[in-house]
Each structure stands twice: as C-alpha cells, then as structure tokens.
C-alpha positions, 0 to 999 in steps of 0.5 A: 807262696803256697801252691795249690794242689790239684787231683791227679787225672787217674783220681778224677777217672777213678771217680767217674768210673765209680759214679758209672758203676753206682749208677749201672748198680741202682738201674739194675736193682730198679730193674729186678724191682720191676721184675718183682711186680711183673711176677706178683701181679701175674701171680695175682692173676693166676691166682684169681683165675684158679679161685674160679669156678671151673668152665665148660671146655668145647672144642669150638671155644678152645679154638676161638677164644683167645689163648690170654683168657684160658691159661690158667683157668680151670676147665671140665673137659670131655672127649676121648683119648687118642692113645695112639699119638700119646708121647712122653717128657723126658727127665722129670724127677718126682721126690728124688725118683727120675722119671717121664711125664705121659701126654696124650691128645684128647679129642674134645666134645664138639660144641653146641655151635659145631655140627656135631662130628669130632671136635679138636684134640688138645694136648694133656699132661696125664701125669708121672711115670717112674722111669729109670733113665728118666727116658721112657716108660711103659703107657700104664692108662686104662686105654692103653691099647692103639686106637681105644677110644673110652669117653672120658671127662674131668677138670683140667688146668690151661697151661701155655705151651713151652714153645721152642723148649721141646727139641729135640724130638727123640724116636724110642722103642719100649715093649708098648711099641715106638713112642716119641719123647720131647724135653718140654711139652712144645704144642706146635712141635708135638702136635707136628703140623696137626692144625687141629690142635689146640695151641694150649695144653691142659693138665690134671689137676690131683685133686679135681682130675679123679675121674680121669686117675684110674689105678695104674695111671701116671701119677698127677703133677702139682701145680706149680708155685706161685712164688715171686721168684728171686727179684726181690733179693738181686734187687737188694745186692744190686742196691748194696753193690751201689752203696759198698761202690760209692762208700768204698770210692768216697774213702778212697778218693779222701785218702788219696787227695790227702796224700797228694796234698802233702806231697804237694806241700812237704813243709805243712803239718 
C-alpha cells in the first residue's frame, strides 16, 4: 500500500512567511499609492493658489487669517525692513555656488481695521548671497545700514514655516557686525519670542518682486517644483517585491514537495 506523502513543517512555515511577506509588499505599495495622490492633490492645490491673482497683505489679515488659506497664495506687501534683525540660511547651494539665503523681517502696513501705528512684521526670504563656506555673507541690500527704515512694496509668495528644522542658531561675526544663521527658516525659532511675528514667511518671487531687487541684492530664489515626488516608483517595486516573492516561493515549494514526494516512494517513476 502506498503511503501518502505529506509537506514537511519547514515548507508549510516557509510558505507562510512567503504569504507574510507578499502581503507586507502589496500594504506598502498600496501606501506609496496613497502618498502619490496626497502629493498630486496638494500639488493641484498649489497650483491653483499661484494661478490667482495676487491679494492685498496687511498685518491685520496675516495675523487673523488662518495660516491654511495663506500658504501658497501670492500677496503684495508694503512696509518697511528691519534690517537690523536681518539673519541668514546657511548651506544653500545656487548652480554648484555654495552659499547663504538673507532673511529679514519686514514690518507690515497696518490695516484699514488697525489704528494706524506699526502693523506686524513678517519674515522674508530676500534671496541668495555667494558665500564661500557657505556660512556667512555680507548684508549687500539698499537698506544695509541698523535701523533704515526705507518703505518698501512688492509681491511675495506665503510659505510654511520649517518648524523644529532651524536649529542650531549659530552667533557669526562679519565686517557688517554680528548676525545670526540658522539651517532652515524656523519662524518661531527666528523670531524668538517676538509675538508679533507672523507664524508664516514670504518669499520674493524672481519675477514679480523687481521692486524690492535692487542691484546689489541677494539674488531671488525659484520656487520650488511641484513634482510628485518618488511614490510612484517605490509603489511599482513594492508591488514587483510582491510578484518576484510569490512567483519565487510558488516555484520553490513545487520543486521541493516533488522532491519529498520521491523520497516518500522510492519505487515510483
């Protein structure tokens, strides 16, 4: 009589772990699926918000708005700069150039609803400064001297603060007297107490900012890519992992229950 053969334990747990596994691969490609849509309809968003026509910026609304419905929208700003208070971003590199972003607050107009007096200052990416060890530079704006206060106005773009990326806030000494730098432009860490202090940052648009880009001025920086990221790739491995784990086991498993098989009955061809 023959015997019937049966799978080994180590094949029957090898196969689980293969189904594990496979599964573990199709949740994460599912997930970076996800992460692919989150980043193309923020994208979208943005993308609507800069085809707007620029707003109207006062100090009152930067400061009662909510911050969601700012970011990304072009503004036109007027106020003047508080050069004094001016800081700088360390390591940004510009066409293989190391260098510094500038940041200075600019105190805002106050609005139709304020009682005149100073409105809020906000913080604005200026632009970019060569800078050999990519640590400091000199102030080279129209206003360099403590306590200018030229009025200035242009368009500007809302961007979201990099909270908790600034640190750590380094003390440096140039010929244009002591400034501080920071890895990222953390609003509440620049701003360092300062309550009137918008809790975004603008930045100069190239293009639209001309009236604040006099020459010696740091350099605008471009807008940042609206690009969808990677997601869409690691999704695609993730879901081959999937595939090569389940193709690979399935041969596997076949070969060696045919092999058990035989041992099982010597005498059958």
């Amino acid at each position: 009589m023959r015997s019937k053969s049966r799978a080994p334990s180590g094949l029957i747990l090898f196969a689980l772990i293969a189904l594990a596994a496979s599964a573990g691969f199709v949740r994460l490609g599912i997930w970076q699926l996800e992460r692919h849509r989150e980043v193309s309809g923020e994208n979208a968003d943005r993308a609507a918000k800069l085809a707007l026509a620029p707003m109207q910026l006062d100090a009152g609304m930067l400061i009662a708005a909510p911050t969601d419905s700012l970011l990304w929208r072009r503004v036109e700003v007027t106020g003047r700069w508080v050069v004094e208070h001016g800081v700088i971003i360390r390591s940004r590199v510009r066409s293989g150039t190391p260098g510094v972003h500038v940041v200075m607050p600019l105190q805002l107009r106050a609005g139709e609803s304020e009682s005149g007096g100073a409105g809020a200052s906000v913080l604005v990416l200026r632009g970019w400064l060569p800078s050999a060890d990519a640590a400091a530079a000199h102030r080279q704006t129209e206003a360099s001297e403590p306590g200018s206060a030229s009025q200035v106005s242009g368009v500007a773009l809302v961007r979201e603060s990099r909270a908790g990326r600034g640190g750590p806030m380094v003390e440096l000494e140039t010929e244009s007297g002591r400034i501080r730098s920071f890895s990222a432009i953390d609003v509440e860490l620049i701003a360092d107490g300062n309550e009137d202090s918008a809790p975004v940052f603008l930045q100069l648009l190239p293009a639209d900012g001309a009236s604040l880009d006099d020459p010696g001025d740091p350099l605008a920086v471009p807008l940042p890519e609206l690009d969808s990221g990677p997601h869409m790739g690691y999704a695609i491995q993730w879901f081959a992992f999937a595939v090569i784990t389940l193709v690979g086991s399935i041969a596997f498993l076949r070969r060696e229950t045919g092999r058990s098989g035989r041992s099982a009955n010597p005498g059958s061809r």
